[in-house]
N, C-alpha and C positions, 0 to 999 in steps of 0.2 A: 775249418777248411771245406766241409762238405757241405757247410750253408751257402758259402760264400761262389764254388762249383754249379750248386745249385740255381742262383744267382743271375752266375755270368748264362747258362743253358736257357734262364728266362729271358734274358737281354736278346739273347743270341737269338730266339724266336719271335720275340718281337720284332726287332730290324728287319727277320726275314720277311713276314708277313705284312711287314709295311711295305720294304720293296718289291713284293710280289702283289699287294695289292694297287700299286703306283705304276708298275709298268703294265699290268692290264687296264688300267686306267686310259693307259696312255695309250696302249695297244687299240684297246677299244673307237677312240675318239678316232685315232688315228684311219681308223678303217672307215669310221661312221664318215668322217670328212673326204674319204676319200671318193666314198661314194656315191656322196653330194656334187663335190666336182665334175665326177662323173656323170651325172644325172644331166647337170647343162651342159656337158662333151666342151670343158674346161680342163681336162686330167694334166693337160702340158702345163699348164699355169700351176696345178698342184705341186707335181714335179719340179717344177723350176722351183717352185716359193721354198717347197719343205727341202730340196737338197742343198738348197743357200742358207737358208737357215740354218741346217745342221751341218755343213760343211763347216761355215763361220765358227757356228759354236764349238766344233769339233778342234775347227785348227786353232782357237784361243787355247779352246782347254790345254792341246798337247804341248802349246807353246810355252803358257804357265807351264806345267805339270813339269815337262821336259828338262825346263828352264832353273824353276823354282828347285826342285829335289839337289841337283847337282851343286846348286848356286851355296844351299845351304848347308849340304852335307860336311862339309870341312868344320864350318862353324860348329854345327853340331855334334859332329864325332868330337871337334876338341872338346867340348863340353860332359861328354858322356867320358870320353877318358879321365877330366877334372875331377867329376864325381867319381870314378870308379877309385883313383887313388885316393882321395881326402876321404872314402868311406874304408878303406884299407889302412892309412893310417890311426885312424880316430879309433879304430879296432882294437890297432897295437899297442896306445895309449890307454886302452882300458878307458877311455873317454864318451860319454855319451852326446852323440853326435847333435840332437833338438838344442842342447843346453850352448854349444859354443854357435854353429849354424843355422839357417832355417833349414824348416825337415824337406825342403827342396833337394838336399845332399845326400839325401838315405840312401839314394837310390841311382844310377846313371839308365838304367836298364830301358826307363819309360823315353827315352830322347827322341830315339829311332823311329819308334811309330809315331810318337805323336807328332814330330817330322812329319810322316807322310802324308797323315791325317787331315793335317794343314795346309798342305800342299795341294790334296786332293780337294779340300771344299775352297779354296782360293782360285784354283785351277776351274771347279764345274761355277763358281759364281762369276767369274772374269767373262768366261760361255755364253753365260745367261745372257748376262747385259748386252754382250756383243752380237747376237743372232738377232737384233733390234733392227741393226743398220748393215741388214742381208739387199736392201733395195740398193744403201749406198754403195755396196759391192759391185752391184749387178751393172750398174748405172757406170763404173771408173771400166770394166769389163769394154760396154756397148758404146763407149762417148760415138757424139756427132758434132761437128764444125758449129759454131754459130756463124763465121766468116768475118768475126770484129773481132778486134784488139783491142787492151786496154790501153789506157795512154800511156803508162808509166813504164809497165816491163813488155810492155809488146807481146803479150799473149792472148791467145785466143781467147776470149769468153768462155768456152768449153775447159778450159783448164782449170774456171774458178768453180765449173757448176760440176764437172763429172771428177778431177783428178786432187784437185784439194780435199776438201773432205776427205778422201780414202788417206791422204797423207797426215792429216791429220788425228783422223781414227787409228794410224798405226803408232803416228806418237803419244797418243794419251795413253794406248796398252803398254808400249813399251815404258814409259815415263813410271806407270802405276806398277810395273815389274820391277824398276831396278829400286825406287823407293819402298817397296815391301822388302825386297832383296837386303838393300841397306838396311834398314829398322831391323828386320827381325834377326839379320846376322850379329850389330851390334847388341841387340836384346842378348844372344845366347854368349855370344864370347865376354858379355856380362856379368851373367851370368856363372860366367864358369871360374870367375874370381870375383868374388863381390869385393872384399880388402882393396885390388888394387885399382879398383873400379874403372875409369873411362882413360885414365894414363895407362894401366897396366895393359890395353886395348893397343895400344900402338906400341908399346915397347917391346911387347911378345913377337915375335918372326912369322906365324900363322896368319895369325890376327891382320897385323900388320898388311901383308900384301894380300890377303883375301880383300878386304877394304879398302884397299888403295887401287886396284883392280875398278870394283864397284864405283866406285866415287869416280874413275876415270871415265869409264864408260858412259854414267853419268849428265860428266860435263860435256863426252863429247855428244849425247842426247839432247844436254842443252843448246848447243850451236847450231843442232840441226833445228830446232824452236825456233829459236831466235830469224833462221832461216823464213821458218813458214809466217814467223809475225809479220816481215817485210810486204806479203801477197794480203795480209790480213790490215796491214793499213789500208785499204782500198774499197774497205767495208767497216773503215770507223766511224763510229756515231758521235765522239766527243766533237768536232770542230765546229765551223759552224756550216758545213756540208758533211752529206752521208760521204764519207770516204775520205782519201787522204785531202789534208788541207799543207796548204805551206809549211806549217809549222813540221807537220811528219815528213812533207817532203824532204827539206832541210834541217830538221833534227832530231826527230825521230827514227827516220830512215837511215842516215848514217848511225849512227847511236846502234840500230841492229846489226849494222856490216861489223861494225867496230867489237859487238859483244861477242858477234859471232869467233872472230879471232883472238878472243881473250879465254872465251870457254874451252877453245882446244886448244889453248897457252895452258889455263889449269888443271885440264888432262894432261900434257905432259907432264907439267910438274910435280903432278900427285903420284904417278907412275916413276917418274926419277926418284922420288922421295924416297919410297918405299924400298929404295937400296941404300940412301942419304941417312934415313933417319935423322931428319930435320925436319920436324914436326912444325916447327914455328914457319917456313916455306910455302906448307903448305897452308897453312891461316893466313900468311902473307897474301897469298895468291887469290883466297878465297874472299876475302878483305878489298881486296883490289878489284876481282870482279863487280861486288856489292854495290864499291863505291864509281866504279864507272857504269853500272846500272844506275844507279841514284841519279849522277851528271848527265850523262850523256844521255840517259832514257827518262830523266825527270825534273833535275833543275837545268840543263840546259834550255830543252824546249818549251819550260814555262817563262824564262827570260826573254826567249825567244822571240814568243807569243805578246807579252806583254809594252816589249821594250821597240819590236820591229815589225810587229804585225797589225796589232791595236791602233798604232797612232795613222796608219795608212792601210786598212785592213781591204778598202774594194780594190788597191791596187793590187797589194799581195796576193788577195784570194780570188782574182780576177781569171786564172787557170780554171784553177779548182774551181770556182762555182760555174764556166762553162762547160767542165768536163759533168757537176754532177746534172746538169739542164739537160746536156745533150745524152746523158745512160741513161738516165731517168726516163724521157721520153722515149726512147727504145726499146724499155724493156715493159713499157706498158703498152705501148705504140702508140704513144700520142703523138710520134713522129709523123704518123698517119691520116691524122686528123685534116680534113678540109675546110680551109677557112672562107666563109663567104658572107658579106655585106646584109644585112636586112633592115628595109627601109622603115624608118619609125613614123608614127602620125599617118599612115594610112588608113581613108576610111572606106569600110565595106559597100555593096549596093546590094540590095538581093536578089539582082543578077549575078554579083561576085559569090554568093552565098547558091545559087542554084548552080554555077556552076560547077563548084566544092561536094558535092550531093556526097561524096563517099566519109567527106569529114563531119557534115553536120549527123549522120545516121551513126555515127560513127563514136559520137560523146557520150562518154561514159558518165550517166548519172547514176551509179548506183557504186557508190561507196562499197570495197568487202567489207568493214568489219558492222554498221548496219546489215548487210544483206546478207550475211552469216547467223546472222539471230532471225532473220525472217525466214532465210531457206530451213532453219532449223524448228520453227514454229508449226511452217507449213508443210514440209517434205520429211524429215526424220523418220515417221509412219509411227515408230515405234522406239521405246528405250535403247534397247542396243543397238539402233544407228546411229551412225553420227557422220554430220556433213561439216567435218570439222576445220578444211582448206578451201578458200575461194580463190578457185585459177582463172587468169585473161589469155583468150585465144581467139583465131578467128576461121571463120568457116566459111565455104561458098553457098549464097544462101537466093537464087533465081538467078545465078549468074553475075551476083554482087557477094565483095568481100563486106563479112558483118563479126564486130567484133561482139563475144560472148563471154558471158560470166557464165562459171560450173565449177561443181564441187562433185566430188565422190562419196556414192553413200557408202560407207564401209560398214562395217560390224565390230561392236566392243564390246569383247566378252565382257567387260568389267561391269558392265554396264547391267548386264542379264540379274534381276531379279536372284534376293540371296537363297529363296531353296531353288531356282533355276541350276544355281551354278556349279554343279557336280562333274563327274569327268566323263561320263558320257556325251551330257551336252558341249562342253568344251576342246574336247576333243575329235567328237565324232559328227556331231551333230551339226551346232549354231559355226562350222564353215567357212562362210563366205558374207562378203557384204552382195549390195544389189543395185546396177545401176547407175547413173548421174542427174542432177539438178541442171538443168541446162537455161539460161535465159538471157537474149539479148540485153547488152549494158543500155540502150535509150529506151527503151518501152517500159510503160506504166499502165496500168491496171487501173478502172475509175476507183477502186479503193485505195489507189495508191502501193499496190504492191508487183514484183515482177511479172511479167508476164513471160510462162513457161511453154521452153520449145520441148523440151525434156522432162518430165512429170513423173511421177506415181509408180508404182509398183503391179503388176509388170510395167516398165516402161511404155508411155503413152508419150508419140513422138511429133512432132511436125517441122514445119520448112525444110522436109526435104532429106531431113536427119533419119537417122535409124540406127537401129541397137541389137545387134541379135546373138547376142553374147555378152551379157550384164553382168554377170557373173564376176565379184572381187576377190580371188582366194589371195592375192598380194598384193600390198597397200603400206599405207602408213600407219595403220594400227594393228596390222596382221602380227603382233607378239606372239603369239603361243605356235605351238605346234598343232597340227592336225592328223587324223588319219582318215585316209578316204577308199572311195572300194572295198569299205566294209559290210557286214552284215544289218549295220544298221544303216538307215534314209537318210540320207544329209535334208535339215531344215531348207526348203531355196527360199521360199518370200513368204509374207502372211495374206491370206486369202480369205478375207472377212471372217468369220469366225473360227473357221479351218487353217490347217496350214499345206502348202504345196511342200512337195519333198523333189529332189534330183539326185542323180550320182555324176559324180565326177568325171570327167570323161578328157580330161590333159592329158600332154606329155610330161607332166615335171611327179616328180617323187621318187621317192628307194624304195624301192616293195621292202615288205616288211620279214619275205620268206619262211624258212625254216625255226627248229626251235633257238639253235646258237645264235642268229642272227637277232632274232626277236629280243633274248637275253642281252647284247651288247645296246639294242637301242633302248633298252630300257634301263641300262647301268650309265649308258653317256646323256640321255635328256632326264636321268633322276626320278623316273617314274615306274615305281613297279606295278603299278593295277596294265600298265602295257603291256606284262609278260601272263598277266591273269585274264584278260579280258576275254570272252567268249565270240565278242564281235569282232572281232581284228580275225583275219584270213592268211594266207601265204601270200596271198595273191591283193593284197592291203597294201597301200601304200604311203609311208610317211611323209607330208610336205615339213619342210621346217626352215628356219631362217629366211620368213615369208616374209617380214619386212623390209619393205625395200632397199630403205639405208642400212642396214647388216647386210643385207644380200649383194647389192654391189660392191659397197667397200670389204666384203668379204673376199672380194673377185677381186678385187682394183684397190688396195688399201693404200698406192702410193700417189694417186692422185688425192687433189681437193676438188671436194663436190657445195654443189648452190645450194642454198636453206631452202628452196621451193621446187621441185619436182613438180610438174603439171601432169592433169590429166588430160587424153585423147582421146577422141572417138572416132578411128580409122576404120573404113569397109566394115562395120559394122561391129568390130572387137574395139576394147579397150585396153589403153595402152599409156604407163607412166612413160616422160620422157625427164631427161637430168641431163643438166650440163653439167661437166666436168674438164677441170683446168690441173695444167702441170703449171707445177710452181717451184721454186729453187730462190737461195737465199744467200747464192755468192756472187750476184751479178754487183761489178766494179758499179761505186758512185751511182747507184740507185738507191732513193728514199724507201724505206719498207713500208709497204700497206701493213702487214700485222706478222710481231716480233718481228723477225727477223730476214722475212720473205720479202723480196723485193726484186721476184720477177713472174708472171702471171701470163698464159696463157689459158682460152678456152678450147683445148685441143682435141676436146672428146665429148661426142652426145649418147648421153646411155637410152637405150630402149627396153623397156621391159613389157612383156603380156602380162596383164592383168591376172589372165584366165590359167596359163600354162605355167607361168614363171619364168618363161627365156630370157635371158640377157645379153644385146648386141652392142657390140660398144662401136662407133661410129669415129675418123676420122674428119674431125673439120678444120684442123689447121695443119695441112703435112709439112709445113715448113720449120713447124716448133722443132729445134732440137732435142727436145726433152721426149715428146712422144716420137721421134725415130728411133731413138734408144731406146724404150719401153718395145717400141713396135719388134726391137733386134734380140728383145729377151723374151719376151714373147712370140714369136711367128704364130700370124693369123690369128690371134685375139685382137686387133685391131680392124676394122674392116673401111675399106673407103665409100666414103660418102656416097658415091654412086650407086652403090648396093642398096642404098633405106630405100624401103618401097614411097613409092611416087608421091603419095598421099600422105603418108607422115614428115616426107620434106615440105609437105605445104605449112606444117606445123612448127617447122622451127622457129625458132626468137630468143633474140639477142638476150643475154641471160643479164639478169638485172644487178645479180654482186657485182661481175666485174664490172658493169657501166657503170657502176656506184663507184668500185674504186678508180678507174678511171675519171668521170668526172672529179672525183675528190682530189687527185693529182693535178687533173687538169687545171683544176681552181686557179692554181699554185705557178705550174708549169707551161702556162700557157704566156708568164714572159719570157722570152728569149733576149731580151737585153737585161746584161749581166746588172748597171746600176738599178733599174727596177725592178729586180730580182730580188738583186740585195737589201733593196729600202722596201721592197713588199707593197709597192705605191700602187700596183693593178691588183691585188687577190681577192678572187672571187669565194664566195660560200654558198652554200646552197640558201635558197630561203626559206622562211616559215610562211605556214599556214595557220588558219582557225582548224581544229578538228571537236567539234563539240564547244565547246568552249575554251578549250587548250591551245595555247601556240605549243605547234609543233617545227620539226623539218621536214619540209617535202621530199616525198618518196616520188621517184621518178612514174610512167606511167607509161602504158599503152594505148594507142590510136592509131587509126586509120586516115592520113592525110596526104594530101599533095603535096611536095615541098614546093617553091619559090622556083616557077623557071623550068617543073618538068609537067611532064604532061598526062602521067600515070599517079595515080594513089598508089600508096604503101604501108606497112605494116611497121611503126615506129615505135620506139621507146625514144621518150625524150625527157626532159630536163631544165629548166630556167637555173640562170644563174645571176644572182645578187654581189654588189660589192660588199669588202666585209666593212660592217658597222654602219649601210645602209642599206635602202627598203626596195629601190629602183630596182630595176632589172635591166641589166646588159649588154646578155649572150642567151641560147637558149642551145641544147645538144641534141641530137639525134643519131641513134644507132638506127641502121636498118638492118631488117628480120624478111625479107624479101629474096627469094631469088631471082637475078644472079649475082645482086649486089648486096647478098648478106656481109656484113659483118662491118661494112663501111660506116665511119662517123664523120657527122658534117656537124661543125659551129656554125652559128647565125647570130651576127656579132650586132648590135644596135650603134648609130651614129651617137659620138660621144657625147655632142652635144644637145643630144636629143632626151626629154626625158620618157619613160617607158615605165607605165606602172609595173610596178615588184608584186606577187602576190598578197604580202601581207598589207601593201597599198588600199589594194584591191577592197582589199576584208573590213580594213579600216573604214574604204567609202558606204560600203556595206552595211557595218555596223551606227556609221554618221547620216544615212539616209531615215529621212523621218518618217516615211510612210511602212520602210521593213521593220526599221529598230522598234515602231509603235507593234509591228503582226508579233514581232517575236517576243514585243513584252506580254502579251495576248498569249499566246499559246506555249509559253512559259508556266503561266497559271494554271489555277483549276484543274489539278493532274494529268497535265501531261507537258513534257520535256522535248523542246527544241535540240536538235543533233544537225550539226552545220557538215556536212560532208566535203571530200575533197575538193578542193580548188584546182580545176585545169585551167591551164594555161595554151589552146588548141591554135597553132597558128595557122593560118586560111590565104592562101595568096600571097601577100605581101602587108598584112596584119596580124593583128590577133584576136580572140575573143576569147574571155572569163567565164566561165560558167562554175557555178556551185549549188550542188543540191541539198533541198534542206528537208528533213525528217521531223514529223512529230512520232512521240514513245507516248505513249499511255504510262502512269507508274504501276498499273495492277497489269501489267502487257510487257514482253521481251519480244515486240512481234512492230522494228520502225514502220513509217509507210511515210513512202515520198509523198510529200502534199506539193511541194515548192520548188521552183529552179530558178535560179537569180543569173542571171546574164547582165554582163557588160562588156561596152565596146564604146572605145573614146570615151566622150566625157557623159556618156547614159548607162544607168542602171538600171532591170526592170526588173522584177518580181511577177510571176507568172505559175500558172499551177500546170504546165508542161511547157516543156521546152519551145515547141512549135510556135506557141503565143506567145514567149519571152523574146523570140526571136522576128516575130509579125508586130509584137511592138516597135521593136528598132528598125527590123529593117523595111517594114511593111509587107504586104500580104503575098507576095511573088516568093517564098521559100515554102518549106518546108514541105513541100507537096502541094499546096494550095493552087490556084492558075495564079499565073504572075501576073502580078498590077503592078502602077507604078510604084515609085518611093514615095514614102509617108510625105518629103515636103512636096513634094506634086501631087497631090491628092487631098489637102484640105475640103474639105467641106463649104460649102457655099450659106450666104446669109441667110438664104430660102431657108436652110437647112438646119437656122440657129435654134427657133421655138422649139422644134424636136429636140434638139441635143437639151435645151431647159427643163421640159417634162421628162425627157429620162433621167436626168437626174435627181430632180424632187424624188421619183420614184424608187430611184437607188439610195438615195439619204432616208426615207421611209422605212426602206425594207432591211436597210444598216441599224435602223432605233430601235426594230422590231429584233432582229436577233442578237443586238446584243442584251437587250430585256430577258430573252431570252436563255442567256448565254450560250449561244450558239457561236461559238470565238474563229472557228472555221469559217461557219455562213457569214460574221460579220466582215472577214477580211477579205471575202471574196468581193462582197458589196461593196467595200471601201475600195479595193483595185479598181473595180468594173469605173465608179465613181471618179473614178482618178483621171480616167482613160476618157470618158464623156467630156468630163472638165478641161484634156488637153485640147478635144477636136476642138470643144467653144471656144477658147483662146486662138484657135488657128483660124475659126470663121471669123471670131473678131477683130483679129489683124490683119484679116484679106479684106 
């Protein structure tokens, strides 16, 4: 006995000192979070998150708890009183109890707690799980109008996105309440007669109407289901639309009216029973639900389907498939889309071409994933930088819009030399990153590499640009925590063999203060050399959760955010920007982009300071329902658009997910008659490209172009679209990123019977042309590796023109260099070692900045003119023999071009 006392006193302090070290655990985090929030004057948001959260979990838990104890108490008092007699009489017998029972029966005494026991961890894990969907509370709370109906039950859209779900989260708790209820009642009154086993359950008077009770409530649980499946046919995926098709109109759908009033048919009856004691009633009943589920919710409407749908299916599904056209486009707003004519077979002049001046400056020849390895070659400075995102943006550069590539140099501690990496350096020290890579997308460098507006460490700047505040303390590799405003020099940049030091001088961090305070941050970020450290001050201040994406979605966890965050260089600071979309997943007869979502706006653009850590979150669509809601649970965490300072609205752009999933609907959803819909006789897919030598799918792009018919350049993201299982092209898309006509999309649809090279057309003529496919077997060889870069597709006027840039690699070098740019336009291709002269080949010498002359066919060369054009060439066929003797496979292909171009004029003075 006094081992066993001993025992229970060790138990009993274990538990304690777990629970005491769990709730400062939690006590701890709780405060460190709070004063995070605090730090970016977020505390409302805290508030709001953490009192839904723990309301939610709070009112689950008392509901179980409440629920559960009373529900089972009868069961389990019978049971405890079962044992108490059958261990009373087994006594009187002189009979030893293990020998006739299990040693289950020694005892009735343990029933009680261990009740509660069970109740209690039933009760905080029901909690758990439900403080998840504290947003979906928040949201049935704040609903807003969408102002559409669905066709079927005439409800508002709002009903499927803010008020379902909450009815539905209330029937999965309850559902998972009375089925615990059930089992574990029948377990005990089981229990409490093993002999008479699951008869003796119903013949008993306790037993009996406690579980007849249950089992009513139950059914009538189930008819309120059966209710909610009705709103959830309308977001089915089995037909052959997203949402109800014929078949659940008409059999499905009654099928659920019809269960509905069968389920609380078998609630009464189970209820009556329970005075009847006519067990077999109730199996009747229960039998008969089963089997009008089977019929009516499963062999009927597969007879249905088969016998009256199949054999005339575009009639039948002739509703349905324009209800799911017309949500569909709605809820992506491809409702919105403009459709406009683009004439095909037009050919350019280089007048048409000088007058374009902001599209031709404008072509991006520099591929990211090439020029990620070059900025990385030549900009990194050092191992723990790393310029590891290449962002497109554009900037005012002499009073012209000029589109740029830049990347952010950040800092990877990971990256720091292994006796480097200790916690001094890492936490105190190595900081911040430094800087950006800045370079316009068409310039080239005689080595072939970019040409930098944005350079070095310190930043060394031109056109006009400036940086005065370089400084990275949050980014996308910012993982760890820092401490700044300490006693030791934060590393800033490397200074030839020296290094430069700074101190911090933001608004963002938790001072570190006193000693309590010190001791909680170092129990919640797990580091104790934090509470030892000699450099750390009162007056020290912790940055943490410096990564961007933790840091907003820490703020914002119920939006969805873009894969690509760009960087800014505004009035001199730098500055991520993110778009960020509300999304919901009960919009009626909308196809889903991914699982189950199938409805998407970009409602919100986040802002973050590099340098301080602020985060502004931006209204850009106030009409979405979804952020009015947010905006009603939040007050003033939202801010309207008007507020971004002036210069960073010059940087917005159309965010590239959702043009992606847009166009990828569009593909699809751009017929509106039901039989071509249904036969799929127009869909479009995006097309492929060469990417190295890989067919890929083209990833949409940024440019600077004029559309068709206006008279201003703009800042586009656009698109070609392909039929599916062929090469042609079109349609081409464009969002614009402009204001005041952000967010607007225009198709530019090609005449049908026109044909329009497709890109991988393009590639093909490229790859079949004898004078590229001979360069590219040439510098294939003899170490070093041809890299075909993206394929634009840049339309000018009321054309288009091809461009694609082509890299040589060294194999002993991770460092491309553009040597090449391939242009075409109609039925010519030219190969050229800058754009400008790929483009003076076609369209003759009046672009690119050049004085304008005429067009190449008015400008022949005269007979006078021929013997010259004869001796330059011998001399270029000479100096071709000589380097390739040489192998000189660069010098050779320049000579062979140069040759090519002599050899056309002679053919034009010979035919004049």
């Amino acid at each position: 006995m006094p081992v066993f006392a001993g025992r229970k006193s060790v138990y009993f302090w274990l538990v304690l000192l777990f629970l005491l070290w769990a709730g400062l655990r939690w006590g701890a985090g709780f405060y460190i979070d709070y004063l995070w929030y605090s730090s970016l004057h977020y505390e409302q948001v805290f508030w709001t998150t953490w009192l839904t959260q723990w309301g939610l979990k709070l009112g689950v838990f008392a509901l179980y708890f409440i629920v559960l104890l009373p529900g089972l108490w009868p069961a389990a008092s019978y049971l405890r009183t079962a044992l108490s007699h059958r261990r009373v009489y087994s006594e009187q017998e002189n009979v030893i109890v293990i020998d006739q029972e299990p040693a289950i029966y020694s005892s009735g005494r343990w029933v009680r707690p261990t009740l509660v026991l069970f109740c209690l961890l039933v009760a905080i894990m029901a909690g758990a799980a439900a403080s998840s969907d504290w947003a979906t509370l928040q949201r049935f709370l704040h609903p807003a109008a969408f102002n559409i109906t669905d066709p079927v039950f005439h409800r508002d859209i709002g009903f499927y996105v803010f008020q379902l779900p909450v009815y539905r989260l209330v029937y999965g708790l309850l559902q998972t309440l009375l089925i615990i209820l059930l089992l574990a009642s029948t377990a005990l009154y089981w229990l409490a007669d093993l002999r008479q086993g699951i008869k003796g359950i119903f013949t008993a008077t306790r037993p009996r109407y406690n579980l007849s009770l249950l089992a009513a409530l139950f059914f009538l649980l189930l008819a309120w289901g059966y209710r909610l499946k009705q709103y959830g046919l309308l977001c089915n995926p089995a037909g052959i639309v997203y949402g109800a098709s014929y078949t659940d109109l008409h059999a499905t759908l009654p099928a659920y009216k019809i269960l509905f009033f069968v389920s609380i048919f078998c609630a009464i009856v189970i209820l009556v029973n329970a005075f009847l004691r006519k067990f077999r009633y109730v199996l009747f009943t229960i039998a008969f639900l089963v089997l009008a589920a089977l019929v009516a919710g499963g062999i009927y409407p597969l007879l249905l389907q088969k016998f009256v749908v199949l054999p005339d299916e575009l009639n039948k599904e002739k509703v349905p498939l324009e209800n799911h056209i017309k949500f569909t486009r709605m809820a992506y707003q491809l409702d919105r889309i403009v459709k406009k004519p683009f004439p095909a077979g037009q050919k350019l002049t280089a007048a048409d071409l000088q007058a374009n001046r902001d599209a031709v400056n404008s072509i991006r020849l520099w591929d990211y994933r090439p020029l990620q390895q070059t900025y990385s070659q030549l900009q990194e400075m050092r191992l723990y930088y790393e310029l590891r995102n290449i962002d497109v943006d554009r900037y005012g550069v002499n009073g012209l819009a000029r589109q740029v590539m830049l990347a952010a140099r950040e800092l990877n501690q990971e990256q720091l030399p292994a006796q480097a990496q200790t916690w001094v350096n890492k936490h105190l020290k190595y900081t911040h990153g430094y800087g950006v890579v800045v370079s316009p997308v068409n310039e080239v460098s005689e080595e072939g590499l970019p040409h930098l507006w944005i350079r070095d460490i310190p930043p060394v700047t031109s056109a006009g640009l400036k940086i005065d505040r370089p400084e990275i303390y949050f980014g996308e590799l910012t993982n760890n925590y820092v401490i700044v405003n300490t006693r030791a020099q934060e590393f800033d940049y490397p200074q030839g063999d020296a290094n430069a030091y700074t101190t911090y001088r933001g608004k963002d961090g938790v001072y570190v203060g006193g000693l309590a305070r010190r001791l909680l941050f170092a129990f919640v970020l797990g580091d104790y050399k934090l509470l030892f450290s000699t450099e750390v001050t009162p007056d020290s201040r912790v940055l943490f959760n410096r990564n961007i994406a933790e840091r907003v979605q820490k703020l914002a966890p119920f939006l969805l955010y873009d894969q690509d965050p760009y960087i800014v260089i505004s009035q001199g600071r730098l500055y991520w920007m993110w778009d960020a979309y509300t999304y919901a997943s009960g919009y009626p007869y909308s196809e889903p982009f991914a699982g189950s979502n199938n409805y998407i706006r970009n409602a919100v653009k986040v802002v973050i300071d590099a340098y301080n850590g602020t985060v502004d979150f931006y209204l850009a669509d106030t009409g979405d329902p979804l952020i009015q809601s947010y905006s009603r649970i939040f007050p003033g965490m939202f801010k309207p658009l008007d507020q971004m300072p002036v210069d960073l609205k010059k940087h917005l752009r159309y965010p590239e997910d959702l043009f992606k999933i847009q166009a990828r609907k569009y593909a699809v959803f751009h017929m509106e008659n039901i039989q071509v819909f249904y036969n799929k006789e127009d869909k479009w897919v995006f097309p492929t490209e060469l990417f190295s030598s890989e067919e890929q799918v083209m990833e949409p792009y940024y440019t600077i172009t004029r559309l068709p018919g206006e008279s201003k350049s703009q800042y586009l993201l656009i698109l070609p679209f392909t039929p599916q299982n062929k090469k042609n092209m079109v349609a081409w898309l464009a969002a614009r990123s402009d204001q005041p006509a952000y967010g607007e999309l225009v198709l530019y649809e090609f005449p049908k019977q026109e044909l329009v090279y497709g890109p991988m057309q393009i590639e093909a003529r490229i790859s079949q042309d004898t004078y590229i496919s001979q360069q590219l077997t040439l510098w294939d060889q003899r170490g070093s590796s041809v890299i075909r870069g993206n394929l634009l597709v840049i339309p000018v006027k009321n054309s288009l023109i091809y461009v694609e840039p082509l890299y040589l690699q060294a194999e002993q070098s991770k460092m491309p260099e553009l040597r090449r740019v391939i242009v075409a336009h109609g039925d010519m291709i030219v190969m050229e070692n800058t754009l400008d002269n790929a483009l003076k080949r076609i369209f003759g010498q009046g672009v690119a900045g050049a004085p304008p002359l005429q067009a190449p066919e008015q400008q022949a060369p005269t007979i006078s003119g021929l013997s010259d054009l004869i001796n330059q060439a011998r001399t270029l066929m000479q100096e071709a023999e000589q380097r390739l003797k040489n192998a000189d496979w660069a010098g050779y292909g320049e000579a062979q071009q140069k040759l090519k171009a002599v050899l056309e004029n002679m053919a034009r003075a010979a035919h004049q």
